[in-house]
C-alpha positions in Angstrom: 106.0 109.6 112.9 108.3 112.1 114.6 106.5 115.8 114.5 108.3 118.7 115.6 106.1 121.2 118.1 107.2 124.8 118.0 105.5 128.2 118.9 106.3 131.7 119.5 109.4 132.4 117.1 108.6 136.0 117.6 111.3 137.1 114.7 114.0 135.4 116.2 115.4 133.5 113.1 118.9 133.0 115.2 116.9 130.9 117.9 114.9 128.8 114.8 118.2 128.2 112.8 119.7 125.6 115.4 116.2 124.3 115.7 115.4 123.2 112.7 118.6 121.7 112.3 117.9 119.8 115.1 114.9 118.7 113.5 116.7 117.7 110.6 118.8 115.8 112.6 116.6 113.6 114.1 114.6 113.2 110.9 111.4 114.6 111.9 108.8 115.0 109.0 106.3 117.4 110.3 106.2 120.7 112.4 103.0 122.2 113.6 103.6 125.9 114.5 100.9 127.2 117.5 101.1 130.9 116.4 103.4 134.1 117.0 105.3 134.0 114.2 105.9 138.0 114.4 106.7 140.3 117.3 109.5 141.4 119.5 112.1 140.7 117.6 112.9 141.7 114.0 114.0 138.9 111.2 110.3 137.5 110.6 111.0 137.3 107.0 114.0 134.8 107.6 111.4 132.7 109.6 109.1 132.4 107.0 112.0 131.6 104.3 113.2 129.1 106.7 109.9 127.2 107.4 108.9 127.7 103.4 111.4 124.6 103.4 109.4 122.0 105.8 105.9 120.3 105.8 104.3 122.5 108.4 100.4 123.4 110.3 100.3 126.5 111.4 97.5 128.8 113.5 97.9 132.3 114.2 98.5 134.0 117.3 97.3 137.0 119.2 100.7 138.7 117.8 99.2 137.8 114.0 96.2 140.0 115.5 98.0 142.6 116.2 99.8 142.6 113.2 96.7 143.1 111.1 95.6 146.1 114.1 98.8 147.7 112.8 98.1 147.2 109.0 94.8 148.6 109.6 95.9 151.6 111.5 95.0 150.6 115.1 96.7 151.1 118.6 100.0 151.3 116.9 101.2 154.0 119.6 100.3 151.3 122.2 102.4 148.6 120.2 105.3 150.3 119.6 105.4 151.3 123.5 104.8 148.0 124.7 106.6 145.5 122.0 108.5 147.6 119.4 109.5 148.3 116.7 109.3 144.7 115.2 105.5 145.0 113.3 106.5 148.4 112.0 109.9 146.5 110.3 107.6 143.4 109.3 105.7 145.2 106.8 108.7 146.6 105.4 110.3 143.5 104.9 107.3 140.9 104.3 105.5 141.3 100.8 101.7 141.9 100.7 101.4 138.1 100.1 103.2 137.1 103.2 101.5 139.4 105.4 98.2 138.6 103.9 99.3 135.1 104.7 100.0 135.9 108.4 96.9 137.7 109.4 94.2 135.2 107.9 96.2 132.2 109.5 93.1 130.4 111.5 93.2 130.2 115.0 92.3 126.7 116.0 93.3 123.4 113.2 91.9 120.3 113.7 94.7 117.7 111.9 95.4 113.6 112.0 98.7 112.3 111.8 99.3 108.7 112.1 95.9 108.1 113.2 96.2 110.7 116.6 93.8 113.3 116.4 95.3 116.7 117.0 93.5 119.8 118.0 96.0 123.1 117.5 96.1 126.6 119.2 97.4 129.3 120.5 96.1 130.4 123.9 92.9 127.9 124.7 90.9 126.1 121.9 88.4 129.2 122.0 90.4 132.1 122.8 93.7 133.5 120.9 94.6 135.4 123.8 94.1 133.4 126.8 96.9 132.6 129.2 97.2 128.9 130.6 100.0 128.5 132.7 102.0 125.7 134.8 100.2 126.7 137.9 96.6 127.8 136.4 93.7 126.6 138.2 92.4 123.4 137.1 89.2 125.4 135.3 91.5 127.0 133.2 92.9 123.8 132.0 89.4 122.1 131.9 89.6 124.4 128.8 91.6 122.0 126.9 89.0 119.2 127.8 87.2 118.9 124.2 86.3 115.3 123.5 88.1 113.1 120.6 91.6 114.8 120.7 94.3 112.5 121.3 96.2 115.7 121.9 96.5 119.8 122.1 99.1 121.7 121.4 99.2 125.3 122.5 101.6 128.1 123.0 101.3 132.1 124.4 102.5 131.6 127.9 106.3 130.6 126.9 106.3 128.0 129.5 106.8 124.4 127.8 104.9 121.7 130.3 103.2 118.7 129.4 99.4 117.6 131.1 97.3 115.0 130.8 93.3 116.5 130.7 90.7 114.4 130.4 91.5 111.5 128.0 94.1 113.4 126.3 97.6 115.3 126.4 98.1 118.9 126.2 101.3 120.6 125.4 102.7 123.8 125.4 106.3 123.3 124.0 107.1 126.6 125.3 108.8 129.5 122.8 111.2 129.2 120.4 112.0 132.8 120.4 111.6 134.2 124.0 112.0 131.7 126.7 110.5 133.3 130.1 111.4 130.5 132.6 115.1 131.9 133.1 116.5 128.7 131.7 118.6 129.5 128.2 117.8 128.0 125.2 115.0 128.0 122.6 112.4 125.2 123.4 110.1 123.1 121.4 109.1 119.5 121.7 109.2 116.2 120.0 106.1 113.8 119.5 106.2 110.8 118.7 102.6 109.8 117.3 102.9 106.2 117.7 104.2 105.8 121.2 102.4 109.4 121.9 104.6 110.3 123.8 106.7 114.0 124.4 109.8 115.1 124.6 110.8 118.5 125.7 113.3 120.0 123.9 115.8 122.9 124.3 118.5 123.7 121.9 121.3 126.0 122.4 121.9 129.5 120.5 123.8 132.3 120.3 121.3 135.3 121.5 123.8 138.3 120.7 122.6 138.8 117.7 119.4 139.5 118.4 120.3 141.8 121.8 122.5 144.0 119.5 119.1 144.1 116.7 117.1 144.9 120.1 120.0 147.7 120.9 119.7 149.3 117.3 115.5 149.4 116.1 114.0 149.7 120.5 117.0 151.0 122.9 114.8 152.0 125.3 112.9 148.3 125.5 115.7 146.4 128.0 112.7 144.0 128.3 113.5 142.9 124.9 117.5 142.0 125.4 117.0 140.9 129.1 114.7 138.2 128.9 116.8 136.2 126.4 119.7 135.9 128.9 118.3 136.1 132.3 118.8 133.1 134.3 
């Protein structure tokens, strides 16, 4: 079985798009989706349409949590200073359904596919909003080591890598919708459960779309347009 690993769309239905007809393409069946759905960018309504269409596990991220801080009234000074405009528009644009949807999404999903046990998250197995990077210490990635997963998949730091822990893989297939690593692109990964083995993946998109969405709804953010084109 082919599954498709993607995390941290963040809004940016131009960077899915080209991914999922990559997916297509290579006629993979399943997606699992490690969280950050919403946030920074602005068309989270398009993502959802879009992956309405596939066979898809999904867990929340720490952006889903702040997305139901904003509903309930919280920090919102703080996330519009720091992130924008983009959970103010989602619950224009998302029905009460939808956002309902996105803020009780679970943060850890124990699956099986094709026999590989498959533990998913968003930051560690325990924490929504823990960062495990490339180069963090190897305590930080003992985190991943919980016994009888053939594999984690994570997200949150936007840096795709693939480790061995323990007895099993752990994979970060980087983000779909904000790529940090200064390479272009939006990156997921390809599994294959019955070789278990992973392929990063980076597909090509046209992020003007977005910068001139950034320009209009958070001017003052350059954060927002820069990181999608520097290199």
């Amino acid at each position: 079985m082919k599954v498709a690993l993607i995390s941290d769309i963040h809004g940016n239905s131009e960077a899915l798009s080209p991914v999922l007809e990559q997916v297509k393409r290579l006629n993979i069946s399943k997606i699992i989706v490690s969280g950050d759905l919403v946030g920074y960018y602005y068309n989270v309504d398009l993502v959802l349409e879009m992956l309405n269409a596939w066979d898809c596990y999904f867990v929340g991220g720490n952006h889903e949590v702040m997305l139901k801080k904003w509903i309930d009234g919280f920090e919102r000074e703080k996330i519009l200073t720091k992130y924008g405009s983009s959970l103010s528009l989602a619950t224009k644009k998302l029905s009460k359904e939808q956002i309902n949807w996105l803020v009780n999404l679970p943060h850890r999903l124990e699956v099986d596919l094709d026999g590989r046990k498959a533990l998913i998250c968003h930051g560690t197995p325990n924490n929504v909003d823990e960062y495990v990077y490339p180069d963090s210490s190897i305590e930080d990635w003992e985190k991943f080591q919980e016994s009888g997963f053939d594999i984690t998949i994570y997200g949150h730091t936007h840096y795709p890598i693939v480790r061995k822990v323990g007895n099993g893989l752990v994979v970060n297939p980087g983000s779909v919708g904000q790529t940090r690593d200064r390479k272009p692109g939006a990156c997921w990964a390809l599994w294959e459960t019955q070789s278990h083995t992973i392929k990063l993946m980076r597909t090509t998109y046209d992020p003007k779309p977005v910068i001139e969405q950034c320009q209009k709804y958070d001017p003052e953010l350059k954060y927002l347009r820069e990181v999608l084109v520097r290199t």
